[in-house]
Structures are given as C-alpha cells and as structure tokens.
ZALO-305489 format. One line per 5 residues: their letters; for each residue y negated, x, z negated of C-alpha. Coordinates in Angstrom, 2 decimals, always signed. Layout:
BEGIN
a> Y:X:Z ~ ...
//
This chain:
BEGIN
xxxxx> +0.00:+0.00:+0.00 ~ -3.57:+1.06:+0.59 ~ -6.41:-0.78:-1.69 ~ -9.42:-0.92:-1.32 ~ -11.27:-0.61:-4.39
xxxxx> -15.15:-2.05:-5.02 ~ -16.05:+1.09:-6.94 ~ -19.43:-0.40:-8.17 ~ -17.90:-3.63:-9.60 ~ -14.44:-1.70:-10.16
xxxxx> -12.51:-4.46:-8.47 ~ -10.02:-4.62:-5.67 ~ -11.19:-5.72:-2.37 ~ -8.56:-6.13:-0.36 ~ -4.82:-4.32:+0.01
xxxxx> -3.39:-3.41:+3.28 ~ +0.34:-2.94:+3.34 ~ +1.83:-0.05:+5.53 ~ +4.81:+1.76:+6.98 ~ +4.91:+4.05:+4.43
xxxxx> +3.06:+6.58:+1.26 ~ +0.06:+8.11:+2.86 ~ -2.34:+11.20:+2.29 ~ -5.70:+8.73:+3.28 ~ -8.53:+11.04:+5.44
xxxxx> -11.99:+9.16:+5.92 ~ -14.02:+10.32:+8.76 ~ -17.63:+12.24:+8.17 ~ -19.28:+9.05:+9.60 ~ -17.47:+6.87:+6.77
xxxxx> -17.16:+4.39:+9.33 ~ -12.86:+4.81:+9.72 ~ -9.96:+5.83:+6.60 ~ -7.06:+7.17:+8.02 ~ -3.67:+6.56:+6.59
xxxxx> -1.05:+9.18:+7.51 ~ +2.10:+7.93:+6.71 ~ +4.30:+11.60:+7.27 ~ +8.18:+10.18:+6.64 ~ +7.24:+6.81:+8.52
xxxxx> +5.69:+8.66:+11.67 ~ +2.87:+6.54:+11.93 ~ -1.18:+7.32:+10.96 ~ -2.81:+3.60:+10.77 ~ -6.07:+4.36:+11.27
xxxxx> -9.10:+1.39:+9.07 ~ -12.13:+0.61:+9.21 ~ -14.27:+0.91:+6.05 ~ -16.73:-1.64:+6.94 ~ -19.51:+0.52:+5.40
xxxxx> -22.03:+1.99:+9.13 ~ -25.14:+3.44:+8.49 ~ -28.20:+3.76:+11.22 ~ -29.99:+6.86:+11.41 ~ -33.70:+6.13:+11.71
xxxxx> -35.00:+8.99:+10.63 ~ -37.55:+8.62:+7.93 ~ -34.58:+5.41:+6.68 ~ -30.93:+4.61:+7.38 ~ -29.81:+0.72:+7.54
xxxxx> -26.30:+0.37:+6.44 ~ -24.45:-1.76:+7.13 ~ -21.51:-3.47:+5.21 ~ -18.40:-5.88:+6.23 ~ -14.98:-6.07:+4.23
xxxxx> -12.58:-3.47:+5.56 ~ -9.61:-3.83:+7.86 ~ -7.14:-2.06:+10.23 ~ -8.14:-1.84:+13.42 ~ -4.86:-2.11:+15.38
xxxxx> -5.06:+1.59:+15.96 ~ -1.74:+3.19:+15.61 ~ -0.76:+6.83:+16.21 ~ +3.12:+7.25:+16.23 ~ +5.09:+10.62:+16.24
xxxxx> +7.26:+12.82:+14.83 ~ +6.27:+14.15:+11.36 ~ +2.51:+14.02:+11.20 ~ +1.33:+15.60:+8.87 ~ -1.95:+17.90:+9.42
xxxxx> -4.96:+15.77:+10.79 ~ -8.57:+16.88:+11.48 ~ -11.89:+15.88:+12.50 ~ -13.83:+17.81:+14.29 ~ -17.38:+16.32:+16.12
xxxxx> -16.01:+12.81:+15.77 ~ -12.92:+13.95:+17.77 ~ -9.46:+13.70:+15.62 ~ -6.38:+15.66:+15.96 ~ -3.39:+14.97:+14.77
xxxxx> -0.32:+17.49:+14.65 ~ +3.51:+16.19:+14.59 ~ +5.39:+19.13:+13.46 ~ +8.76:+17.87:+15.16 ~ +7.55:+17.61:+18.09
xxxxx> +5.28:+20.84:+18.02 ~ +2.38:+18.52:+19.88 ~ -0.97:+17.05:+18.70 ~ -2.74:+14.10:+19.96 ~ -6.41:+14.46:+20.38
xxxxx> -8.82:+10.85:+19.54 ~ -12.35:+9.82:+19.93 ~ -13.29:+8.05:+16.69 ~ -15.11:+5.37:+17.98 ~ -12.02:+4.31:+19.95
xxxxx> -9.82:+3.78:+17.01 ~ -12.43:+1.57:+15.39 ~ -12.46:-0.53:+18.75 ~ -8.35:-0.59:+18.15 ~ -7.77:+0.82:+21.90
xxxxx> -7.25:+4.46:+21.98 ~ -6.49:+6.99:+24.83 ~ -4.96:+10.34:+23.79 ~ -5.10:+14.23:+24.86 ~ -1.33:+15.47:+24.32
xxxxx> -1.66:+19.58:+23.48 ~ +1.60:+21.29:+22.97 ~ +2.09:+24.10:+21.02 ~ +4.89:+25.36:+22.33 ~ +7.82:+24.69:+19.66
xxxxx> +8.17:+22.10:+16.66 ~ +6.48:+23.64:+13.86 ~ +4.45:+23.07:+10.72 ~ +1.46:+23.43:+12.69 ~ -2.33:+22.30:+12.96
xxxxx> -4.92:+21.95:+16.25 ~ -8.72:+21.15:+15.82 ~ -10.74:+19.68:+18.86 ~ -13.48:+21.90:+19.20 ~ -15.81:+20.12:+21.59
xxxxx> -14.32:+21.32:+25.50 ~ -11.61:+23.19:+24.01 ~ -8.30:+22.67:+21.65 ~ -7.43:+24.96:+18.60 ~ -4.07:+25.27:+18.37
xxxxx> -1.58:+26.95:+15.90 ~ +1.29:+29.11:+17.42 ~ +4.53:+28.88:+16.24 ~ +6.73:+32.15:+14.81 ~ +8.20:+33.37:+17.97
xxxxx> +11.71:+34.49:+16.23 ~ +11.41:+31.42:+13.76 ~ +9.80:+28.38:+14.16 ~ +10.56:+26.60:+11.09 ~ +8.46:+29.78:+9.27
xxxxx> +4.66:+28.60:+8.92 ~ +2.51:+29.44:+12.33 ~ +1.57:+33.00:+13.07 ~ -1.78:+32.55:+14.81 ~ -4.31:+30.20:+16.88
xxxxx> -4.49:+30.14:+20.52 ~ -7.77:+28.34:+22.43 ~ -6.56:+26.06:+25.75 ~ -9.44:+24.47:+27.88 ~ -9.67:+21.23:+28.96
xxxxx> -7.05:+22.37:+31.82 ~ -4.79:+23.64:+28.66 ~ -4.90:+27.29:+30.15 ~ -5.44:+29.79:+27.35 ~ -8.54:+31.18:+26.80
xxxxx> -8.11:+35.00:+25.32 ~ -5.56:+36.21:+23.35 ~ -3.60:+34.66:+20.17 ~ -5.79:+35.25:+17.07 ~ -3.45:+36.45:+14.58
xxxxx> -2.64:+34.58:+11.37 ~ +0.68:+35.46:+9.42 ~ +1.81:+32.29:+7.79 ~ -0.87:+30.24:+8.71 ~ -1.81:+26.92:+6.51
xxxxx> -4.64:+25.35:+5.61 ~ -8.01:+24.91:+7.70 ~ -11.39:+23.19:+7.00 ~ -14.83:+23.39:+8.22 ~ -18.19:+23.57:+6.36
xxxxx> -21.71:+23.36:+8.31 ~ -20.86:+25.31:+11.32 ~ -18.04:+27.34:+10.51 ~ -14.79:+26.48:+10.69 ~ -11.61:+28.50:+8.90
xxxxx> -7.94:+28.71:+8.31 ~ -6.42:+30.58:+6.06 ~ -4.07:+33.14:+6.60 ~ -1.70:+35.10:+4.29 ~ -4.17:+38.22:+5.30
xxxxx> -7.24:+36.51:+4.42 ~ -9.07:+33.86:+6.89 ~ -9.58:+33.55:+10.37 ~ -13.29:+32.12:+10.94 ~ -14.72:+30.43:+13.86
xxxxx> -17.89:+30.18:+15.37 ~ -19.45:+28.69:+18.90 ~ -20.64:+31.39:+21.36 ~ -22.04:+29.69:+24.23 ~ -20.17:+26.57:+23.47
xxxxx> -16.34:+28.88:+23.57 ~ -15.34:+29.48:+20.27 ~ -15.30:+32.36:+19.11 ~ -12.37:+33.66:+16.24 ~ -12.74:+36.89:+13.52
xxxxx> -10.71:+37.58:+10.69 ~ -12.28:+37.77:+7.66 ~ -9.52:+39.91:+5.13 ~ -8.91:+39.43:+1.60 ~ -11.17:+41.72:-0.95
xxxxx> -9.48:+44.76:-2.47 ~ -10.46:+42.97:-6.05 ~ -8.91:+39.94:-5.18 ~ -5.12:+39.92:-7.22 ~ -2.47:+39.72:-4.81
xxxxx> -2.24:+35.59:-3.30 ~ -3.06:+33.86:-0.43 ~ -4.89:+30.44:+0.12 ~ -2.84:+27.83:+1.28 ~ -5.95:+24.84:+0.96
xxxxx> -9.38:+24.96:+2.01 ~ -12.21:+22.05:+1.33 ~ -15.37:+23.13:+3.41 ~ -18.58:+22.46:+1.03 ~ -20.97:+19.88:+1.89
xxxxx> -24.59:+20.87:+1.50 ~ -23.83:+24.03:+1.22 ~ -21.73:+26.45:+3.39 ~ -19.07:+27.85:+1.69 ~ -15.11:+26.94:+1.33
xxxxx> -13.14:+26.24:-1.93 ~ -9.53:+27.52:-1.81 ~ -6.70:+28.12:-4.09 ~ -5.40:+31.33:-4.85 ~ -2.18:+31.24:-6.80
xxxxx> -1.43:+28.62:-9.38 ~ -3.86:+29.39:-11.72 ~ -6.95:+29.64:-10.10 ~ -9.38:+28.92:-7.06 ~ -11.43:+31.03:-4.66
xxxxx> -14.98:+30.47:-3.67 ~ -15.46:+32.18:+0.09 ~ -18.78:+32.48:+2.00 ~ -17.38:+34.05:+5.05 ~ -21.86:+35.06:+5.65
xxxxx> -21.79:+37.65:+2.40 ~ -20.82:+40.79:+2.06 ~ -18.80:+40.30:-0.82 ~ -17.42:+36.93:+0.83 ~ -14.76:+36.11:-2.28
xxxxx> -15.25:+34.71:-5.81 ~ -11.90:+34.26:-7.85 ~ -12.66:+31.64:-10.81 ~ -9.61:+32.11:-13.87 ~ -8.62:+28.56:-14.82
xxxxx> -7.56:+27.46:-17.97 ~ -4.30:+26.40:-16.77 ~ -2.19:+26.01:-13.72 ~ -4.00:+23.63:-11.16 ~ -2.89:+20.40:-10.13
xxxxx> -5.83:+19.20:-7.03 ~ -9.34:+20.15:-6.52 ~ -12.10:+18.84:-4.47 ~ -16.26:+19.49:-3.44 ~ -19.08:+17.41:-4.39
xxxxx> -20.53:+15.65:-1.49 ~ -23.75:+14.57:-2.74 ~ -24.26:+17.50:-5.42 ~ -23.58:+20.09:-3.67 ~ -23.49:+22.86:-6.10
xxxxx> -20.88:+21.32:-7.90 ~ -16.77:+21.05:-7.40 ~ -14.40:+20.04:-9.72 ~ -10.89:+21.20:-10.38 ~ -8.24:+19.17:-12.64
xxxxx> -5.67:+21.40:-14.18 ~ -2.21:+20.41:-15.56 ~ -3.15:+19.59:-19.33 ~ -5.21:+16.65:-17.92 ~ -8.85:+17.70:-17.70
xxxxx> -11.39:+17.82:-15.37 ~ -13.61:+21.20:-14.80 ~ -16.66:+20.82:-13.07 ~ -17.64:+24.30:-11.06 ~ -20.49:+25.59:-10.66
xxxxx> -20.17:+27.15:-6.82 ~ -23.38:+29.42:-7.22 ~ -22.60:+31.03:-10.89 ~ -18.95:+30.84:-10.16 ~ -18.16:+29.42:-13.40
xxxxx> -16.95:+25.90:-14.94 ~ -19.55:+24.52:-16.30 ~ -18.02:+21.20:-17.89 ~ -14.83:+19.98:-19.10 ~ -13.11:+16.62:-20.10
xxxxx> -9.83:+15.45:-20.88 ~ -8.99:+12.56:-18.78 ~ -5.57:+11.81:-18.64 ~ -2.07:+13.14:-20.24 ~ -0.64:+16.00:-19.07
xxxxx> +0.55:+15.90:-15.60 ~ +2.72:+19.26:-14.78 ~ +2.75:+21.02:-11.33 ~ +6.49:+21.13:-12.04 ~ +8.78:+19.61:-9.43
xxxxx> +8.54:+18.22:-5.96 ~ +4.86:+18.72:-4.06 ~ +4.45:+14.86:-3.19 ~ +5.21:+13.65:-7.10 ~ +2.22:+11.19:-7.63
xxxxx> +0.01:+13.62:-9.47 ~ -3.82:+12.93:-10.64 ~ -6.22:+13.04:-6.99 ~ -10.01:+13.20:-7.06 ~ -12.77:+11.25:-5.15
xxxxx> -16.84:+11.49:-6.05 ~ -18.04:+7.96:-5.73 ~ -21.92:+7.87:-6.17 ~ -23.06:+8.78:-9.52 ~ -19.15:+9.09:-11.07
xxxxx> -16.31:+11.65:-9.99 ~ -13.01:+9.11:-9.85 ~ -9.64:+10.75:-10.77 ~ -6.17:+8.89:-10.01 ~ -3.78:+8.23:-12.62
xxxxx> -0.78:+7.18:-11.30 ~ +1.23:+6.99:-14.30 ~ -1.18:+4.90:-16.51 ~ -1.88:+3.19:-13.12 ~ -6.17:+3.47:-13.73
xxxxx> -8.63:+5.01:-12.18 ~ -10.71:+7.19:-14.54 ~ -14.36:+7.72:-13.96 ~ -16.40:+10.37:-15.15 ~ -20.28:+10.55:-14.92
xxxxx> -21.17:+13.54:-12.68 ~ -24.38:+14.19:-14.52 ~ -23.18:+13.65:-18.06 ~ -19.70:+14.94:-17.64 ~ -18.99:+11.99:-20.16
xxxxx> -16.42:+9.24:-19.27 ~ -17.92:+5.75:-17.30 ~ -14.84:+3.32:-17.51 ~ -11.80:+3.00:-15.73 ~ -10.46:+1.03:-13.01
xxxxx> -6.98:-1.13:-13.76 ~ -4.76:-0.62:-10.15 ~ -1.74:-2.42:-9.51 ~ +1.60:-0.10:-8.77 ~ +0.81:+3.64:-8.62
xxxxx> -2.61:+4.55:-7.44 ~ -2.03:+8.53:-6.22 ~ -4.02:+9.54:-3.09 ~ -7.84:+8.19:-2.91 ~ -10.96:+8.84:-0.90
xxxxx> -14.45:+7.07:-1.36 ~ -17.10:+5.78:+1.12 ~ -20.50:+4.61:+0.87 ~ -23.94:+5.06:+1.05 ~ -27.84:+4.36:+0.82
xxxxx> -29.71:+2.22:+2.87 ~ -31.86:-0.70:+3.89 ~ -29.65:-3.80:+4.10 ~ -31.14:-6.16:+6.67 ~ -30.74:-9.62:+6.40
xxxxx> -30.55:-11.23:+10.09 ~ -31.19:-14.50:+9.46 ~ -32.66:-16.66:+12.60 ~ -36.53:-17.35:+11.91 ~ -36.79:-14.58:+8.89
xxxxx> -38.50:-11.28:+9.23 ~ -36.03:-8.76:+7.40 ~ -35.20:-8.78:+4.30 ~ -34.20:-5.44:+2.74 ~ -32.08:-4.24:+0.05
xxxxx> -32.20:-0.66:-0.53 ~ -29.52:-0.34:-3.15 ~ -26.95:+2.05:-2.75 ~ -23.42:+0.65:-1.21 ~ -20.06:+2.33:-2.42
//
C-alpha cells in the first residue's frame, strides 16, 4: 500500500494499493511519486496533486487529491531509478537495460520509452543526461559483481570516449550541477562541457579510514553530497575543495540518513539506538539529538522495515514501522511535534509540498489568494 498522508492535519488522504513493497522517489518538480515495486517488476508512477507556477517575484500552487496516473513501467528487477532534467531512468538489473521517460508524460498516463542496454544483466544504474545516456558497465568476467565503470552513448547509442572506470560501482546522485557515483576508489564526478558530459575521478583522501560509499544524497541549496562510509559513520564530499572529504564519527552504527531541502545546512542521520542527529554540513558536526523511537538494529536482511526520514515543512518526519506512527520532530527546536497513527507498517516515505498563492477561479470573482504553505 502507498498512503498518502495530510502532513499538516496528520491525516490520511487517500491509499493506493499496488503490486508490491516499494522504495517511493518523488520528482524535483513534486508534481509525480514514483513507486518502484523491485520483486513485482513494476514502478507505478502518481501524481501528487501539489503544481506550483513559477512567476517569478510569486509561485501559484496548485493543489488536487493525488492519484495514479495509469503510468506503468514493467521489467525485470528494477531497482535503481533517477531523474535527471525532468527525464527518468529506470534500470532492470535482469535484463541489463534501462528505460528512459519524460516526466510530464507519465503524469498524462501515456508514456513512450528510450530502451539503453548495457550490455549484460547487472546491478546497474543509467542517468539521462540531456542528449546523451549514462550508463553503468557490467564486470566483464562477472556480471553478477557490482558494475565496473560508466560508458556515455548518444542519442544514436554509439559510445562517446572511453569507459570511465569505477570498481564496484553503486550509488549516484546529483547536487546543483554536478552529478557523482561512487566508486570503491573514491567518486567519479560529472560535469557538462559544451553540453557532452564530461567524467573525472575524484579519489578517496589518504585520512579517510579504509571504506567506500555505497549511498549518495546530493544537497539541496548547497552543493555538496552526503555519503556513508562504513557502518558507523557518514562522509560529507564537496568534489570543488581541495580537501573534498569530511568523515563525521557517529554515535552508533547507522540505520538511514537524508538532506534538508529547505534548510540547507542541515542533514540528519538516525542511528540504531533510535535517535535522530541533526548535522551540521558546514562545521561537520551533529549539532542536535533526540530519541525517537526504540531501538531498531542494522542487524539482518537490508529491506527489514527499518525507521526512513522525510522533512515536511517546519518538522523532519521519521517512520516507525513497528509502533506503526510517524514521529515528527521540529527542525528548529529539535523537540518532538506529535505523531502520526498509520495503519499496517509505514517504512519508506517521501514528502511534497510547497508555498504559494492559491487562486480561487471562481466565474465573476477577481482572485482570491491564499498564501499559506501546502504540504
């Protein structure tokens, strides 16, 4: 089931039923969630109902109740799936192909798809980077190893340049301008350079302890990328510095971790014995802590419903799937706001919203406005 949760009035909107448990994606716009449903083969792709109108010195939003859209993507194992200029690609590992999307076609529920092969069913990842594809290569002598480098096809799917290595590639985001994956040699970073992209490799630091990054979250607000880096701590990288890596010691082993949208200096990281650390990105250091729920240990299988964070407004909202709540926490207080009850096990969770002028359309009526923010 997906819900969707009113996260002002902490009530339940409306619940979707689908194919199967989903990691849920929303879109920069906010416009489209995506549910990728990995064992059922399927990403269902909903509309939010929330679309705001750029008009410079004001945005009108925009709100209707959410819904699928009839969009559909179906496949063999999907399980990485990235946005990229309002272009999606999704990657089915066992069939070593991704399908490439135009966002505004899934919300119209009609979709026509780019098909870019990698070459061999693999746990593997492609980005649509404006004219071209970013691709992951599979391990030549061993494709069910993790991918050993990127390749860049045209719109023609003819290579552009050589393979950028990568040794056990996994884990890619993108913050302002850059975009990364991370590497078990450090990260590969790319950049546009006369609209073809353009791949380094950024290593490790000699002061980093030995690790790798397996996530990245790109920061919003400000251009840097949070990683982990073994199970007890997280890496801040700004691939533009000198000294590009910051290693921040955690209390405990680390359970999920995500960026603050809206204040960007912050991130917050909730470890094993059940509390939430807010991070300071600039200092480096955490800043805040809470307990919020029971222990949850890192222990066992990856996919066990474990604790998942969302910001949502003025409150950071952590999953409990055990207690079955939603927890909120005040982002400028650090102090808890409530919970939200949620039916069956609430586990994976995004949030959408934002400020604007609400116009009322009414036939006769100049507009009315309502400037209040929407989540």
């Amino acid at each position: 089931m997906v819900r969707a949760v009113d996260a002002v009035e902490g009530t339940v909107i409306d619940t979707f039923a689908i194919k199967g448990p989903a990691s849920l994606y929303r879109s920069d716009s906010g416009e489209a969630v995506y549910a990728v449903q990995t064992n059922a083969d399927l990403v269902t792709t909903i509309a939010t109902g929330i679309a705001l109108d750029d008009h410079g010195d004001h945005a009108d939003i925009d709100v209707d109740p959410p819904k699928p859209t009839g969009a559909e993507f179906a496949g063999e194992y999907p399980v990485h799936f990235v946005e990229h200029g309002g272009h999606w690609a999704v990657f089915f590992d066992k069939e070593g192909k991704a399908r490439i999307f135009e966002e505004h076609e899934a919300l119209e529920g009609h979709v026509e798809t780019r098909e870019v092969d990698s070459g061999a069913p693999h746990h593997g990842v492609a980005i649509a980077f404006g004219d071209y594809a970013l691709i992951s290569t599979p391990d030549p002598a061993d494709p069910t190893k993790l991918p050993n480098g990127i390749k860049v096809l045209d719109n023609s799917d003819t290579q552009v340049g050589e393979v950028a290595a990568c040794p056990d590639l996994h884990g890619e985001a993108a913050s302002g301008n850059i975009t990364a994956f991370a590497c078990a040699t450090g990260l590969l970073v790319v950049n546009t350079v006369g609209g073809v992209p353009s791949i380094t490799h950024l290593p490790y630091a000699e002061s980093l302890p030995e690790g790798k990054a397996t996530t990245l979250i790109g920061g919003r607000g400000l251009q840097y990328f949070l990683g982990n880096y073994g199970p007890s701590a997280v890496v801040l990288i700004d691939p533009t510095e000198a000294d590009a890596f910051r290693l921040v010691e955690l209390p405990t082993r680390r359970v999920t971790f995500a960026v603050d949208p809206i204040r960007a200096r912050f991130a917050y990281v909730f470890t094993e014995d059940g509390k939430l650390h807010q991070l300071d990105v600039l200092s480096g250091e955490i800043v805040n802590s809470l307990t919020v729920t029971e222990p949850y240990s890192v222990d066992g299988h990856w996919s066990d419903p474990r604790p998942r964070i969302a910001v949502a407004g003025d409150n950071v909202v952590v999953t409990d799937p055990l207690a079955g709540k939603l927890h909120l926490v005040n982002a400028t207080s650090f102090e808890a706001a409530g919970e939200i009850v949620i039916e069956g096990t609430p586990f994976n969770i995004i949030a959408v919203g934002g400020s604007g002028t609400l116009h009322d359309h009414a036939e006769g009526d100049d507009h009315d406005h309502d400037d209040s923010p929407k989540d």
